[in-house]
N, C-alpha and C positions, 0 to 999 in steps of 0.2 A: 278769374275773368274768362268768361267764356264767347270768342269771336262767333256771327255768329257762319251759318253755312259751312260745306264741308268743299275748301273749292280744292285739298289734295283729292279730294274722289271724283271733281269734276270732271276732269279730261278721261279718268277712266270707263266711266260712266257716258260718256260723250259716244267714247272711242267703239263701247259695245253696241251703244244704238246704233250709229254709225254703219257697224258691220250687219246687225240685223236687221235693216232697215235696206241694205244692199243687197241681203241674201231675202231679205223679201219680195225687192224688186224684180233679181231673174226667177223666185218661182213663180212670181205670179205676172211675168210676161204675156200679153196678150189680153191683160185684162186691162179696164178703163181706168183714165188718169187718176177717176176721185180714188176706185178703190184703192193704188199703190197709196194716196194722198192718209187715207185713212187708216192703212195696214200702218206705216208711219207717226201719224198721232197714237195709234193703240202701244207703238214697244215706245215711245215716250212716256206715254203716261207708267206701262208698267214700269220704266227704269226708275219713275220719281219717287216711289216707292222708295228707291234703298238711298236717297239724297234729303238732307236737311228742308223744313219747310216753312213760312211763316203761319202754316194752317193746320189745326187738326182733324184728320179723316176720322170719324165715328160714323157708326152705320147710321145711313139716311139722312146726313149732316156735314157740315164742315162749320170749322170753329176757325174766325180770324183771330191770328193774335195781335198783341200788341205789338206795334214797329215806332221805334224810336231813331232818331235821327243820328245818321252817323257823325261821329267828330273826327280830326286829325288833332293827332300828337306828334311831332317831331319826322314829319311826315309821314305816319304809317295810320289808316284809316280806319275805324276803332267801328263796332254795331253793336250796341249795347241790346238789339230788338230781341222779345223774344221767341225762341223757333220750337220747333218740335223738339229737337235733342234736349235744348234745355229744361223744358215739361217736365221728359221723361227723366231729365236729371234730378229735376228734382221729386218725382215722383219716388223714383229709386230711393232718394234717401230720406225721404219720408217713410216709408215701408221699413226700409233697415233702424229708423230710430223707434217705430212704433213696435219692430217685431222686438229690436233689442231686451228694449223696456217691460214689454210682457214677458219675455223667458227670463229675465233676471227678473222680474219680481215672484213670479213663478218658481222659479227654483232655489229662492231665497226661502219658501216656505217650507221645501223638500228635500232631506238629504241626497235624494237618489231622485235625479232628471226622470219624468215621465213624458211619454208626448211627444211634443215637438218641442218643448223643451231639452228631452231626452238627443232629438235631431243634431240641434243644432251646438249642444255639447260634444256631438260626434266629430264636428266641423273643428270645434277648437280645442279638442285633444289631436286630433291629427295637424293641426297648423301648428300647436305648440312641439309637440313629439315627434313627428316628421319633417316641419319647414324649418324653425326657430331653432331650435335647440341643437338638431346635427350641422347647421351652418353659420351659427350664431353663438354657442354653447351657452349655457344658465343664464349668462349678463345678456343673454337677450329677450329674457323673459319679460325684462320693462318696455321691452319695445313692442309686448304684443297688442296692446290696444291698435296701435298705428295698423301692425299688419293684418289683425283680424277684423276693420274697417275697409283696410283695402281688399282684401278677397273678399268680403260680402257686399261691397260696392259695386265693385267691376261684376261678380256673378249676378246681381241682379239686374243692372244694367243689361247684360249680355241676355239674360231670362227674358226681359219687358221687349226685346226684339223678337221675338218669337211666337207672341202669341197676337191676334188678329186685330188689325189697325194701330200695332205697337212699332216700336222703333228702338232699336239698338243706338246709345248715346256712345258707346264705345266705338261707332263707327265713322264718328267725327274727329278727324285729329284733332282738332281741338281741347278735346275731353282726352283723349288720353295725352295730350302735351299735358295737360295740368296735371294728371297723374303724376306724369315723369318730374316736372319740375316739383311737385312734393316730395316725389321718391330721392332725388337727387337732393333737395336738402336735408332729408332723415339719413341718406347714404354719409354726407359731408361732416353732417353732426353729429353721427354715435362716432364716427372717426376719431374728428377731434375733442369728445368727451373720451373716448379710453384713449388716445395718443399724447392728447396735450395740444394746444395749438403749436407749441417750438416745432415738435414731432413730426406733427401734420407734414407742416411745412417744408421739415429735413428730406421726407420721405419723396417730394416732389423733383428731388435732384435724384433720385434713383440708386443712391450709393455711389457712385461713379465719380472721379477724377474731379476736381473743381472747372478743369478746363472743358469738360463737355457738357457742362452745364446748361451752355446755350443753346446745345441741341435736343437734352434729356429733358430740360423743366418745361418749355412747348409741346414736347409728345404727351410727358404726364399728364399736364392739363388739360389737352385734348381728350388723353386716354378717360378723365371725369367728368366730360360729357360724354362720350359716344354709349355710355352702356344707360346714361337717363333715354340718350334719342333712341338707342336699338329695343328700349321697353316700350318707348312712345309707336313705333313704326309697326312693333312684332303684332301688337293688339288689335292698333289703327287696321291692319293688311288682313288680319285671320276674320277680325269680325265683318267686314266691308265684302269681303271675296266671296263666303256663303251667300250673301245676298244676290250676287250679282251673277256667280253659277245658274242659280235658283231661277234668276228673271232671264237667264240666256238660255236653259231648260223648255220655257213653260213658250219664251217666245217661239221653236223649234214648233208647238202645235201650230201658230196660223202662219209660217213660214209653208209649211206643208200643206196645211187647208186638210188636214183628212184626220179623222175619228179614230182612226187606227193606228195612225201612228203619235196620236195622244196617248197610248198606252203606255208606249214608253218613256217619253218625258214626265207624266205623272207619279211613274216609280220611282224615277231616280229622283222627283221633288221629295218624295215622301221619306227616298234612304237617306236623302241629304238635311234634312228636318230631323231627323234623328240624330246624326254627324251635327250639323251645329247645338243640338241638345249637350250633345258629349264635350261639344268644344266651348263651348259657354263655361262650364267649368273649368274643361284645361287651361282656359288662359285666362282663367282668376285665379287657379294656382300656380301657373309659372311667373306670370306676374310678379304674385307673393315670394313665391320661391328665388326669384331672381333675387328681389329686392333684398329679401334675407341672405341672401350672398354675398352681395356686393356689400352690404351692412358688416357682415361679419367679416369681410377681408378686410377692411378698414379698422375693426377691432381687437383683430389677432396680434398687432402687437402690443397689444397689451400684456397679453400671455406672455409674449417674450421679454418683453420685460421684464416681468415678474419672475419669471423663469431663469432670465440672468441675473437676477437678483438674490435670489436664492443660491444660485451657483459660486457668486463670489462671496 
């Protein structure tokens, strides 16, 4: 279920116009009321840009969507409408089912990947061989569907932001809350499939005295959420902050008014488009990589078990 709008990006997003809307006012002191009026419509419009919308911008176009009535549940205020992020979400995984399906039937025909088939075999030798397996060991080779869905989810997502009239879905906390809350339940349940549920359980007292109990089994359980919220937050802040660089960059041209010192905001747009190219990936694989961590701390006692097992 995806809320819709991004309102954690609200205030920040607020807070940028805000300032370049003030640093527009003293350069352009002494000019007339419409223009400060209008220098101020232009860093709105360019801010909405990096905020959720009920419309799609396509060149020479806008596309209203659909808006559905909001409900209350238990007093929290539910918009099932849909917006731009969600499009693009599902856009995203439209693409990742359609590209799935061609490379595996493709290289079901070929012993040896060619292509882009070849590509994207690259992608999941290295998630298996570098992510999964050094932090997961063998017994997490069943988990790889999950994790090679999430890194080529989130990378595309993070991709579809990039290129003209696109939008980064990862930039909604929303969407990466549901990440985390999926990650957090694959995190809980390879746990308690190699621990046992008793196990799980035990482990939640931390080994420690019966009588501190009371203070140890509240940190645990805090301690399995904060690493679902610190994935939801890490993705939500890297892919949202590119954007908003970018639109505090390019504002810096009509803050100045002058051609010349567009040269240099234009650069740094253009090294910074390249930096979210590189970071579109890094955090589909830290992501990944996290997830495979916390997964695999949860299933190491397994090993120990079996190891004390052996031992006696």
């Amino acid at each position: 279920m995806i809320l819709t709008g991004s309102e954690a990006t609200a205030d920040t997003v607020h807070a940028v116009a805000d300032t370049l809307h003030a640093a527009a006012g003293h350069a352009a002191a002494g000019h007339a009321a419409a223009g400060g009026e209008h220098g101020g419509n232009l860093f709105t419009t360019l801010l909405h840009h990096t905020q959720d919308a009920h419309e799609l911008e396509l060149p020479f176009m806008h596309i209203e969507l659909p808006h559905l009535p909001a409900f209350t549940v238990a007093g929290i205020t539910f918009d099932m409408s849909i917006t731009k992020h969600v499009v693009f979400l599902w856009f995203a995984a439209l693409l990742l089912v359609t590209a799935a399906t061609i490379v595996a039937r493709k290289n079901s025909r070929s012993r040896v990947p060619t292509g882009f088939g070849n590509l994207i075999e690259v992608f999941i030798v290295f998630v298996r061989d570098d992510i999964v397996i050094p932090n997961m060991g063998t017994a997490g080779i069943r988990y790889m569907p999950y994790l090679l869905t999430t890194f080529f989810y989130i990378l595309l997502m993070n991709l579809l932001g990039l290129i003209p009239y696109g939008a980064s879905a990862t930039g909604n906390v929303n969407v990466t809350a549901g990440l985390a809350i999926i990650a957090f339940l694959m995190i809980q349940g390879s746990a308690i499939r190699a621990q046992g549920f008793g196990h799980y359980l035990k482990h939640l007292t931390g080994g420690v005295h019966w009588s501190l109990w009371p203070i140890m089994v509240p940190i645990e359980i805090l301690g399995l959420f904060t690493k679902p919220f610190a994935l939801c937050i890490r993705l939500f802040a890297n892919m949202t902050g590119g954007h908003i660089v970018i639109v505090s960059l390019i504002g810096l041209i009509f803050i100045f008014k002058s051609y010349i010192i567009a040269v240099a905001p234009v650069g740094f747009v253009v090294a910074i488009n390249f930096l979210e190219l590189f970071v579109a990936f890094l955090q589909a694989y830290i992501f990944t990589m996290l997830t495979s961590l916390f997964m695999g701390l949860g299933m190491q006692v397994e090993g120990h078990a079996a190891a004390e097992g052996h031992g006696h």
